[in-house]
C-alpha positions in Angstrom: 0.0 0.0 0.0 1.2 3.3 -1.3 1.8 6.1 1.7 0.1 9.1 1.6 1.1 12.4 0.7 0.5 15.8 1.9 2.5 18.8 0.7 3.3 22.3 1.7 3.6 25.3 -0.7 4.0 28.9 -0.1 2.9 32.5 -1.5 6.3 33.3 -1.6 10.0 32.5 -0.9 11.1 32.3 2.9 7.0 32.3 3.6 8.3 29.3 6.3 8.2 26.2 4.1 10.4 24.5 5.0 11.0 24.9 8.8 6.7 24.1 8.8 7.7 20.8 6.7 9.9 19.8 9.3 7.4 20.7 11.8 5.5 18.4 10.3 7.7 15.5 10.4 8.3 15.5 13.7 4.2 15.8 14.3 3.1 13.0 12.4 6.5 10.9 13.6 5.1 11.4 17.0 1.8 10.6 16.1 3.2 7.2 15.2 3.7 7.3 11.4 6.9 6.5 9.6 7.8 9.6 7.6 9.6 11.1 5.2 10.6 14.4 3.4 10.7 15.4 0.0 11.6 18.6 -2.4 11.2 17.3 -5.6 13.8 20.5 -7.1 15.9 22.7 -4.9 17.8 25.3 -5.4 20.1 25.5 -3.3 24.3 26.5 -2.1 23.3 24.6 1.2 23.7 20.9 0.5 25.0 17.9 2.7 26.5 14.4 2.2 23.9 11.7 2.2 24.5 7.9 3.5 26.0 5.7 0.5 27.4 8.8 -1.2 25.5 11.7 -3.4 24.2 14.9 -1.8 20.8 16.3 -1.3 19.4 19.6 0.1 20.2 20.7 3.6 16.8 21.4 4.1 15.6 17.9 3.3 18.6 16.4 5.5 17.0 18.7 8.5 13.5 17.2 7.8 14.8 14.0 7.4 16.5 14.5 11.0 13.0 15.8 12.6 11.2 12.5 11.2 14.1 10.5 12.4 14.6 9.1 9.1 17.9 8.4 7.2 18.4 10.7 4.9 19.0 10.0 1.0 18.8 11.1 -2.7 15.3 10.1 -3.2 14.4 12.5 -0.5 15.5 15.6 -2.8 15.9 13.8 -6.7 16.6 17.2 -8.4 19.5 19.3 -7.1 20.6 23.1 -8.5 23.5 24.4 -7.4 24.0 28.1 -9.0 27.6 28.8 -10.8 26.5 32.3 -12.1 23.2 34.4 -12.4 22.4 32.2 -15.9 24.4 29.2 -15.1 23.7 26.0 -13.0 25.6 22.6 -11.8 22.5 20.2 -12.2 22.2 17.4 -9.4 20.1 14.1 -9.8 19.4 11.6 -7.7 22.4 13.0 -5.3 25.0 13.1 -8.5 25.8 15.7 -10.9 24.5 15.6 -14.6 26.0 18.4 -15.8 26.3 22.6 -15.9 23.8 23.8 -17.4 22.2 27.4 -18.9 18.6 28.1 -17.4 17.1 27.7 -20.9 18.9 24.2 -20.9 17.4 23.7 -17.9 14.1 24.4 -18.6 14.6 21.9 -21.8 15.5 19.3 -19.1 12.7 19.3 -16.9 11.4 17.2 -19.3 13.5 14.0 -18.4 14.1 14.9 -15.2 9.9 15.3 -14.3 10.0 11.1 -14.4 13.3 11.6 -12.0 11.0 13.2 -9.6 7.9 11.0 -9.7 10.2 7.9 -9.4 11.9 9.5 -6.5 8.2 10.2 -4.5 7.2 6.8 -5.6 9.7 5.1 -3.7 9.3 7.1 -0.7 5.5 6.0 -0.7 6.3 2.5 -0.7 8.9 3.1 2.6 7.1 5.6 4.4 3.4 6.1 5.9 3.7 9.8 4.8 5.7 12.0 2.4 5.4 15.5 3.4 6.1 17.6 0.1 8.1 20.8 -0.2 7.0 23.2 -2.8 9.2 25.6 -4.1 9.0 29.5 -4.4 5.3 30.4 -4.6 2.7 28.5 -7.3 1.7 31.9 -8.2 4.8 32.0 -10.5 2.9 31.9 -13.6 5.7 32.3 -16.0 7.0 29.3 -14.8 3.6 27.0 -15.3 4.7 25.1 -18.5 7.8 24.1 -17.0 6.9 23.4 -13.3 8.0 19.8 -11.5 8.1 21.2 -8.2 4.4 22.7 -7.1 1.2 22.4 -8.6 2.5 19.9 -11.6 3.2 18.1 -9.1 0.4 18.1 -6.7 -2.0 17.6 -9.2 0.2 14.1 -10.7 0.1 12.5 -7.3 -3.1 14.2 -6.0 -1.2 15.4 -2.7 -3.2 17.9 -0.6 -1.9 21.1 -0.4 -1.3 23.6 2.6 -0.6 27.3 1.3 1.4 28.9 3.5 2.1 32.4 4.5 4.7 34.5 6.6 2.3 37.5 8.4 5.4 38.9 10.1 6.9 40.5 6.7 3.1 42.2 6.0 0.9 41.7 3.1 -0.3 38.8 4.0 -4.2 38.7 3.4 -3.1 40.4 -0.2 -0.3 36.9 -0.7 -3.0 34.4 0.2 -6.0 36.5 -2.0 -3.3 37.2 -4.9 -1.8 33.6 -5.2 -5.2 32.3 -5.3 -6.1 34.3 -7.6 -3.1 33.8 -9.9 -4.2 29.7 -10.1 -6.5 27.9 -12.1 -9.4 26.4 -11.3 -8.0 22.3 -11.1 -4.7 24.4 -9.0 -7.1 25.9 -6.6 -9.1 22.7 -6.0 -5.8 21.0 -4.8 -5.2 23.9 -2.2 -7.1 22.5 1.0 -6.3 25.5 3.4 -4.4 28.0 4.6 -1.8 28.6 7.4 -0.6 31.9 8.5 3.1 31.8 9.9 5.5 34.0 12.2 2.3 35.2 14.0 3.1 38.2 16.8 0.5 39.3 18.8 -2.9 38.4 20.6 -4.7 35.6 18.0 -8.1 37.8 18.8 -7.5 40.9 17.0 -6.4 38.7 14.2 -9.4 37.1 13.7 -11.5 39.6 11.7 -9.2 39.3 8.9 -9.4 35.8 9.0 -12.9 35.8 8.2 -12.9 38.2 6.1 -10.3 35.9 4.3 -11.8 32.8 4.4 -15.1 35.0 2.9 -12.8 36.1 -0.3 -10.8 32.7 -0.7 -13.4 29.8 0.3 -11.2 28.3 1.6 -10.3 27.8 5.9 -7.5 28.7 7.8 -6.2 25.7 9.6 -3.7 27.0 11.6 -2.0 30.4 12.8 1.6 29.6 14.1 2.9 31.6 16.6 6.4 33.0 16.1 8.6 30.9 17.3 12.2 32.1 19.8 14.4 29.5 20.6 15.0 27.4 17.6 18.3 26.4 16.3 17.6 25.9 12.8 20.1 27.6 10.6 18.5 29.4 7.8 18.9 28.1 4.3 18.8 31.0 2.1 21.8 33.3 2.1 19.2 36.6 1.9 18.8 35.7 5.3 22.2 36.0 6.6 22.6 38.7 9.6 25.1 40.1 11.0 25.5 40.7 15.3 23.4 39.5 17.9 21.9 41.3 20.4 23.8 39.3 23.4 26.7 40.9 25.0 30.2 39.9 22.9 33.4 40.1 23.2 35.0 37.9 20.8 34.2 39.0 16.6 34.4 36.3 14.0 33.9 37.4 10.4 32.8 35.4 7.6 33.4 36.4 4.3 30.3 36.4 2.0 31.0 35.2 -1.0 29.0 35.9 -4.1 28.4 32.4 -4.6 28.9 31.2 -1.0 27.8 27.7 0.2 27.1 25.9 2.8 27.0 28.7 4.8 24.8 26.6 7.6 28.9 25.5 8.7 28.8 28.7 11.5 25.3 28.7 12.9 26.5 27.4 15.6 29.6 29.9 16.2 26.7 32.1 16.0 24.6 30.9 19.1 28.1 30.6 21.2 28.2 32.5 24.6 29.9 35.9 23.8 30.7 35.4 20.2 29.4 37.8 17.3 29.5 36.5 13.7 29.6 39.1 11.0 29.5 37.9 7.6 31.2 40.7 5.1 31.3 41.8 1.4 34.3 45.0 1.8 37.0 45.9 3.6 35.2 48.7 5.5 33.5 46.3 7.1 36.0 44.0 8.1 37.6 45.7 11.2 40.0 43.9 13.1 38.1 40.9 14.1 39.6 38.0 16.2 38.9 35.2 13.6 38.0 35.3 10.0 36.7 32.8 8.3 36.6 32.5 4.4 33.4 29.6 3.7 32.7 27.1 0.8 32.0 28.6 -2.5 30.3 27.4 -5.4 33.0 28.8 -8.0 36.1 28.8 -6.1 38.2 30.9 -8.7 35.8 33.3 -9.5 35.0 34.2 -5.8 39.2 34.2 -5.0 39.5 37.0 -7.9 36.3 38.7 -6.5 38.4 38.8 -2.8 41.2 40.6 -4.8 39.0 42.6 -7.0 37.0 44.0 -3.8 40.5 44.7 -1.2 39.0 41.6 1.2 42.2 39.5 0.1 45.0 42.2 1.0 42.8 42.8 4.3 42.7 39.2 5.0 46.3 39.1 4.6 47.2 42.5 6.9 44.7 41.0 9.4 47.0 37.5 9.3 50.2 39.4 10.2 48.3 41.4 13.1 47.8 37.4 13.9 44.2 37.0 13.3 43.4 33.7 13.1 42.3 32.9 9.5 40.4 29.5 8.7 39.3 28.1 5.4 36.7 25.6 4.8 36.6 23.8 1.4 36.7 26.4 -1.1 37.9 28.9 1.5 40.4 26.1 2.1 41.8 26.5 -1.6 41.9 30.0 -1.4 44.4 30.3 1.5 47.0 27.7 -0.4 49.4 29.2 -3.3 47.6 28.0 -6.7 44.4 27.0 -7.9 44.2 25.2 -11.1 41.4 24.2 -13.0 42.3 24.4 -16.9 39.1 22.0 -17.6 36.7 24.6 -15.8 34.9 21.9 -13.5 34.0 24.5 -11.2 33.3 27.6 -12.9 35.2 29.7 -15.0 38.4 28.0 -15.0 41.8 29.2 -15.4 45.1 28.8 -12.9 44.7 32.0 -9.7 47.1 32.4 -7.1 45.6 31.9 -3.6 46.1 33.7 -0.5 49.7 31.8 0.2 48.9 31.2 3.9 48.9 28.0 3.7 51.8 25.6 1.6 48.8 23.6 -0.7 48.1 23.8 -4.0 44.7 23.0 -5.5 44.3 20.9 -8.7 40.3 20.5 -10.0 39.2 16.9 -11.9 36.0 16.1 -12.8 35.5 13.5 -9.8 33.6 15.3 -7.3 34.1 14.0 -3.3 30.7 13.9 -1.2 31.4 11.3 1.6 30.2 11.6 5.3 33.1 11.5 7.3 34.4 11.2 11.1 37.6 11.5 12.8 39.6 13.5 15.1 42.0 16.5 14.8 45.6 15.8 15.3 47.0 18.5 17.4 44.5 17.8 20.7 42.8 14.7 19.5 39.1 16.6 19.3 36.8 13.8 18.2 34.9 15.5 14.6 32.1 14.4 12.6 30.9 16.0 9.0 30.7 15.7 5.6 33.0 16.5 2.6 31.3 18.3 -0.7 33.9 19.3 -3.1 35.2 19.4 -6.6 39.4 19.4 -6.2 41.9 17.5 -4.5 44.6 19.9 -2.6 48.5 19.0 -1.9 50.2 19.7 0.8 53.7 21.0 0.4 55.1 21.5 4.0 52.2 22.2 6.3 51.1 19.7 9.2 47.9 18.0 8.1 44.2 19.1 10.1 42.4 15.8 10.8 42.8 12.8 10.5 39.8 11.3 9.0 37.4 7.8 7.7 34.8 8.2 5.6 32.3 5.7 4.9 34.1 3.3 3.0 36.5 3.2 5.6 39.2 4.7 4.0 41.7 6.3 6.1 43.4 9.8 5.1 44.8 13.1 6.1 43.1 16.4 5.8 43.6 19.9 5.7 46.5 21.6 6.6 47.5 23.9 10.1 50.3 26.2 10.9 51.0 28.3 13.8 49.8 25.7 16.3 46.5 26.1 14.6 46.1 30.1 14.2 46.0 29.7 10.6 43.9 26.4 9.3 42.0 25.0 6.2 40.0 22.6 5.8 37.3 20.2 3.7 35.3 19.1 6.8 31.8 20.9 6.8 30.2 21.0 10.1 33.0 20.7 12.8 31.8 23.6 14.3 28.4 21.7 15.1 30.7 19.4 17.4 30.8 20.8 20.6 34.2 19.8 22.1 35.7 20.9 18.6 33.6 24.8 18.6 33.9 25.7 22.1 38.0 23.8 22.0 38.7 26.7 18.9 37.2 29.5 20.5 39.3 29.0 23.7 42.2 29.0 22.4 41.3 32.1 20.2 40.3 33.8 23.8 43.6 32.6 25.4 45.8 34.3 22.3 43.7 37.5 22.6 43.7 37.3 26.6 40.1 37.5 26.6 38.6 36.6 29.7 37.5 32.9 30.3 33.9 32.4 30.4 31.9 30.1 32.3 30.4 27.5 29.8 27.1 26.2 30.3 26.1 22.6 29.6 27.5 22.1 25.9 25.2 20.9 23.7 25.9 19.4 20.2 24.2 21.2 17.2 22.3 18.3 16.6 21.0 18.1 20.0 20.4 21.8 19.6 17.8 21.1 16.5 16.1 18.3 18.6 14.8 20.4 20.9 13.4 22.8 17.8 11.7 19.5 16.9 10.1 19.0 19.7 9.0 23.3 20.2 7.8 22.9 16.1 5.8 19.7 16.5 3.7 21.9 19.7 3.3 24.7 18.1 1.4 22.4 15.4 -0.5 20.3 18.2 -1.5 23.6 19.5 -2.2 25.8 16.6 -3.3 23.7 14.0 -6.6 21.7 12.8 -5.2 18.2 14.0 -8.5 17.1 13.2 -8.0 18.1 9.6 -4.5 16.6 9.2 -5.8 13.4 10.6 -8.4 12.9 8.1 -6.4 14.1 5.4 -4.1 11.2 6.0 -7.0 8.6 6.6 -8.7 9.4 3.6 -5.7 8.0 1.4 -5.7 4.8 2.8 -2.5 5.0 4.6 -1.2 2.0 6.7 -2.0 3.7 10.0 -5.4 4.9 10.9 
């Protein structure tokens, strides 16, 4: 018996898809389903390493996380992972196809539509209930003869849909009225309610609009969910990026914002430290004279190093070294600080040979064979224990530097990575997420307070990142008990036949 479906789509980008999705998960998981995520396209900078190799979304890894389900390419089947405004690396099925123009792409969806379905399908034979991602808004009517993502969708596996809506940016009676609007009559029939998101205030004075809604749309509002403080959830689009905090800090780390910069979810949890600002950057005004500085993953690793020149960030970087800032690398950040990058095929953009930073004695060679392995191991100056996953095009030599980490990944192979000089003040490395270990994060930062004679602060309980998003579960999956139509979402399920009743 096939599971059943029930998808989420928004009036616009960032209208809380999907954080609501993953909400969702963790709801029906508790309500004793098996469940599972799915985005059948995402665009995305933000990916992660899957089990058994290929890469998916980070988004769908999180959901997959909150319905404590293994995550894997099925869960995310179409990948996009921008090069340039007109230019994407196309993933399927947790591989890479190809780089492709958009008008290529759009040619594509045609054979990668059966990608999709496949994908679903075999979710719905595993699982109880797929919860469904949509993508942008539906609305998006120059994009109807080429969508696989929302109503296309919807309407080929007859999935109910919840519209979503974010009331804390305003306009949101006009999104809800205007999307509706904008569908047609068999896209409207799929839509089976609405849910207002980000809510502030008292639910009372709220509730005049709503009916005056539901009298425009016919259709209900299910559920208003409240604004929620306290989760731990890193955001997944880079317009979302913010700079400070409103917590007393005395230690600044600066990230430098790449224009294509990736996996940028790597310092969320730098960000939540006690005393620590994170600034991300796009000039040398705004650089200062942080205590760390941290140069992130990049989709186009060449490009992005000649925009660091171009913009004065790569003679700062270099002033702010011999002040003794520490400087870190990850991935592409991690090429950048070695003394050549060379790519004469192009693999990862534009191409060409570029001198790097020269902090760091590596130099950078880019083949076609792309790396995307999850990985553990432990660094080899203290020992720290570190867990992650590599995504990378590249393989980088190391000339005379001491290695990071010393690493497995899945196949159990055994290798060195990264490099480290200056007992650890200047580092790079290919290990996303080491800064979501706890010992690792809070291990770096006092050392950095120690060099800058910072005072030592008192640390509370340490928490992993992950066990940081499992208690966002938890708050997500009450604010749906207690804000939604449970009723609804009960019968919504039962009505498809699925295992459970």
């Amino acid at each position: 018996m096939m599971g059943a479906v029930i998808m989420v789509q928004g009036t616009s980008s960032d209208a809380g898809k999907s954080i609501f999705c993953a909400a969702l998960c963790r709801y029906f998981t508790e309500e004793g389903f098996s469940v599972a995520p799915f985005k059948a396209q995402n665009m995305a900078l933000n990916a992660m390493a899957v089990p058994g190799g290929g890469e998916i979304g980070w988004a769908q890894v999180m959901q997959a996380e909150a319905a404590f389900a293994t995550p894997t390419v099925e869960m995310n089947p179409i990948l996009l992972k921008p090069i340039s405004d007109i230019d994407v690396q196309v993933v399927v099925n947790g591989r890479v196809v190809q780089d492709m123009s958009a008008q290529a792409y759009q040619n594509y969806k045609r054979t990668a539509f059966p990608h999709v379905l496949a994908a679903l399908e075999s979710l719905r034979q595993r699982f109880d209930i797929v919860v469904i991602e949509g993508a942008g808004s539906p609305a998006e009517v120059n994009l109807r003869d080429h969508d696989i993502v929302n109503m296309r969708l919807a309407i080929a596996v007859k999935a109910p849909v919840l519209l979503i809506s974010d009331i804390d940016r305003g306009g949101m009676f006009a999104y809800v009225a205007g999307t509706l609007a904008l569908l047609n009559e068999e896209e409207c029939q799929r839509i089976e309610g609405i849910v207002v998101n980000r809510f502030r205030g008292m639910r009372d004075r709220l509730q005049p609009g709503l009916d005056m809604l539901e009298e425009i749309i016919k259709k209900p509002v299910l559920g208003v969910i409240p604004h929620l403080d306290g989760l731990s959830l890193p955001a997944e689009d880079s317009l979302n990026l913010g700079n400070g905090r409103s917590q007393p800090w005395d230690m600044d780390i600066v990230v430098i914002r790449f224009p294509r910069i990736s996996n940028f979810t790597d310092f969320h949890s730098l960000a939540e430290e006690q005393g620590v600002r994170v600034r991300y950057v796009t000039n040398k005004k705004e650089l200062g004279q942080p205590h760390v500085i941290i140069l992130p993953g990049t989709k186009n690793t060449i490009a992005d190093l000649r925009w660091l020149k171009e913009s004065g960030l790569a003679e700062a970087v270099l002033a702010a070294d011999k002040n003794g800032c520490f400087v870190m690398g990850v991935c592409g950040g991690y090429q950048m600080l070695g003394h050549t990058i060379t790519d004469l095929a192009g693999v990862d953009g534009v191409g060409g040979t570029e001198d790097g930073l020269a902090l760091l004695p590596v130099e950078t060679e880019f083949t076609y064979k792309k790396t995307t392995s999850r990985v553990t191991g432990k660094t080899l100056r203290e020992g720290v224990p570190l867990e992650g996953y590599e995504i990378h095009l590249g393989h980088s030599h190391r000339l005379a530097a001491a290695p990071f980490a010393q690493l497995v990944d899945e196949q159990g192979r055994r290798y060195e990575d990264g490099a480290c000089m200056d007992n650890g003040r200047v580092v790079g490395t290919y290990l996303h997420g080491l800064f979501d270990s706890a010992l690792f994060r809070q291990g770096y930062l006092a050392q950095v307070r120690q060099t800058y004679h910072l005072p030592p602060l008192v640390q509370k309980q340490s928490l992993s990142a992950r066990e940081k998003r499992e208690h966002s579960y938890t708050m997500l999956a009450a604010a749906v008990r207690e804000n939604m139509d449970t009723e609804f979402l009960r019968q919504c399920i039962a009505k498809q036949n699925c295992v459970k009743q």
